[in-house]
C-alpha positions in Angstrom: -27.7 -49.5 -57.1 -28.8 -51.6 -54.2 -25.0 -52.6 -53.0 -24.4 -48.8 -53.3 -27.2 -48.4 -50.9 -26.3 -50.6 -48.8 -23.1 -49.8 -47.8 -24.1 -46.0 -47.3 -26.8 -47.9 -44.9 -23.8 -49.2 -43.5 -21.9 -46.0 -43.0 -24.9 -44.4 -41.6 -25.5 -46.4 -38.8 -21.7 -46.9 -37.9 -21.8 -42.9 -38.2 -24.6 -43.1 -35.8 -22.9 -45.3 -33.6 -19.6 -43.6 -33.3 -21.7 -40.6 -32.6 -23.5 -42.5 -29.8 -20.3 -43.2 -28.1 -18.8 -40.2 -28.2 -22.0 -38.7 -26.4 -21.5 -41.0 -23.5 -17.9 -39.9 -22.6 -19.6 -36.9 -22.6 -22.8 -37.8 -19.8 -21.5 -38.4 -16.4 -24.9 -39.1 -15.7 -25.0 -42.0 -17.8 -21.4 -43.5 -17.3 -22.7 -43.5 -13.5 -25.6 -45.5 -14.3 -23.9 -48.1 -16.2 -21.5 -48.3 -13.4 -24.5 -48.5 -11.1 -25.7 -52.1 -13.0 -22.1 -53.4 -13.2 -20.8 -52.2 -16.5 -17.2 -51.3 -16.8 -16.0 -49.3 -19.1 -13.7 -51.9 -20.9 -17.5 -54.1 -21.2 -18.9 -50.7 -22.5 -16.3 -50.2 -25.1 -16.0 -54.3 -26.4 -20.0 -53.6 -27.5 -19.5 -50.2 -28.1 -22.7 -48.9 -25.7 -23.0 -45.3 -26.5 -25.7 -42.5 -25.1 -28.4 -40.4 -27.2 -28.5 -36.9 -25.4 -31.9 -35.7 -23.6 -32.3 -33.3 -26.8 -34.7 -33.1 -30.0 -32.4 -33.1 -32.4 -28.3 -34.0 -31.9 -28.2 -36.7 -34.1 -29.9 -34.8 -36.8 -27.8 -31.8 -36.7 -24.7 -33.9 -36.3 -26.2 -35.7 -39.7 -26.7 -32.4 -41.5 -23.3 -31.6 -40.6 -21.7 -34.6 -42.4 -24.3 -34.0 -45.6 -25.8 -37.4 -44.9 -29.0 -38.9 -46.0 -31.7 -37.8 -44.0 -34.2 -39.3 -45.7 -32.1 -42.8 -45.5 -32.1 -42.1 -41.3 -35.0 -41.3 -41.2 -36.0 -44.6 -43.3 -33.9 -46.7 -41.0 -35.9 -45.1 -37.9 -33.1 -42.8 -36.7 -34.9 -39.8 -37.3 -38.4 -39.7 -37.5 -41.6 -37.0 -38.4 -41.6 -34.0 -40.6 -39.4 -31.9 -38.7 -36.7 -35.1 -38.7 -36.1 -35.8 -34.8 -34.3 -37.8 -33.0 -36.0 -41.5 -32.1 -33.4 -41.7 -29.4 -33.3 -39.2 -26.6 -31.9 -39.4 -23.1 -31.0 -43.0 -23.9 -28.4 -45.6 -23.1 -27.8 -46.9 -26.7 -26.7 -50.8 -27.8 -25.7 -50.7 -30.8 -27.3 -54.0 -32.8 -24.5 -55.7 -35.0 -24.7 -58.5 -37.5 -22.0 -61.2 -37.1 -19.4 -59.0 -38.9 -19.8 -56.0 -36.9 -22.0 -53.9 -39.1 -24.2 -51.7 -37.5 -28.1 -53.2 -38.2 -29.7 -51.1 -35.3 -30.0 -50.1 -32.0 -32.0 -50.7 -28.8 -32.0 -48.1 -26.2 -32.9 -48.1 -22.5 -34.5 -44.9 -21.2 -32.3 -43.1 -18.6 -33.9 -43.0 -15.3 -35.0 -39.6 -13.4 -37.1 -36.7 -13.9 -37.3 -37.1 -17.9 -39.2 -40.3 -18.6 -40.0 -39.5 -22.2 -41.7 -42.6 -23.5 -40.8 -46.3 -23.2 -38.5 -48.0 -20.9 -37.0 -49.9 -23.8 -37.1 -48.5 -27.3 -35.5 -50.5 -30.7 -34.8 -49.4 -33.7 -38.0 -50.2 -36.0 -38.2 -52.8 -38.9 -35.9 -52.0 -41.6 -34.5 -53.2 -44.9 -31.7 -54.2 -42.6 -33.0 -55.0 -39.5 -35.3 -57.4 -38.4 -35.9 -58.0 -34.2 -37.3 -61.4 -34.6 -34.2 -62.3 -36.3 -31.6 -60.9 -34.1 -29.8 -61.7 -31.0 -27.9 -59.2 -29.3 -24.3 -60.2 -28.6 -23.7 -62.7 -30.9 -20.5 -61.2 -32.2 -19.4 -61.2 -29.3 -20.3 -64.8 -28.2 -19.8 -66.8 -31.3 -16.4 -67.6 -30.3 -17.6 -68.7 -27.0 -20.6 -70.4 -28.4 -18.4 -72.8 -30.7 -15.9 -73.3 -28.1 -18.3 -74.5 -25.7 -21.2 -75.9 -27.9 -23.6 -73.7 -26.2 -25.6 -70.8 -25.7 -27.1 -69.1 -22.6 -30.3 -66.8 -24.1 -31.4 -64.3 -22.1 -34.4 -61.1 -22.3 -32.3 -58.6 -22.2 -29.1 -55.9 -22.7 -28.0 -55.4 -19.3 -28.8 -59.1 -18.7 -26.4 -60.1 -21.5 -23.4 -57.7 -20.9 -23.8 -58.7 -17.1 -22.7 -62.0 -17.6 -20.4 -61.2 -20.4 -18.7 -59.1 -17.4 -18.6 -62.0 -15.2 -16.8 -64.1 -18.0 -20.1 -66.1 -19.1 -19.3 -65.2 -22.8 -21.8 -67.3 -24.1 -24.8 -65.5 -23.4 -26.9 -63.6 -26.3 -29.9 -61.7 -25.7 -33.6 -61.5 -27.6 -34.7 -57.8 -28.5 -37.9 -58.1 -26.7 -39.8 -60.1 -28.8 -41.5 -63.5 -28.7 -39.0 -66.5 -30.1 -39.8 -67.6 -33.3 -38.4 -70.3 -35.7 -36.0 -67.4 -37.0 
């Protein structure tokens, strides 16, 4: 029961995240913005940044349209309230990966102009899977890096770690906005 639960945890999010991605091919808007802080589209695509749409509900509908758990989004914080919205709107969306690529969670940074719905900087919440204090954003991506050059540059943020990543400082990972901790 619980490895069947989490791999359709797994599926979920990587559902989520595919969904994400598509949605920025999709937002000009967003694809400018990234360009606008240095990210190409090939750094885009190696950590699979994505976009959540300025609406209420596109992830939910495009969940109900696959027949997925919405009780299991909505308990890893995709969705959220009785009516099942979207946690993510008008957001550019990092997907949060474990060291084998699996989806864990996501962090997304609030799209400026005229919509500033809510934080600058939104995660994922606490889940059975994810845990902030415990995570550094583009390890997968570094670990090679890291053992090559016995190392590791840890920065605040995202954009801060896909910045250097585009200047060939592979090394770099990123906290999730949280304080460091023995984990």
């Amino acid at each position: 029961m619980a490895r069947e639960r989490s791999q359709l945890t797994h599926r979920l999010l990587r559902f989520s995240a595919a969904f994400y991605r598509g949605q920025l091919a999709q937002h000009s808007e967003a694809i400018q913005y990234l360009s606008s802080r240095g990210i190409s589209p090939e750094l885009a695509e190696a950590f699979y940044v994505g976009f959540a749409p300025n609406e209420w509900r596109s992830l939910e509908t495009r969940l109900r349209e696959a027949q997925a758990p919405l009780e299991l989004a909505k308990d890893l914080g995709l969705l959220r309230g009785t009516h099942s919205v979207d946690l993510f709107r008008n957001r550019i969306l990092f997907p949060l990966t474990d060291l084998r690529g699996k989806v864990l969670g996501f962090g997304g940074r609030l799209l400026p102009g005229e919509s500033q719905d809510g934080p600058k900087y939104l995660n994922s919440p606490e889940s059975f899977v994810f845990s902030k204090s415990r995570f550094l954003y583009g390890l997968p991506q570094a670990q090679k890096s890291i053992r090559e050059k016995g190392s590791v540059i840890l920065l605040e943020g995202y954009f801060d770690v896909l910045s250097l990543h585009g200047i060939g400082i592979s090394e770099a990972v990123g906290t999730c906005g949280t304080a460091l901790t023995v984990d």
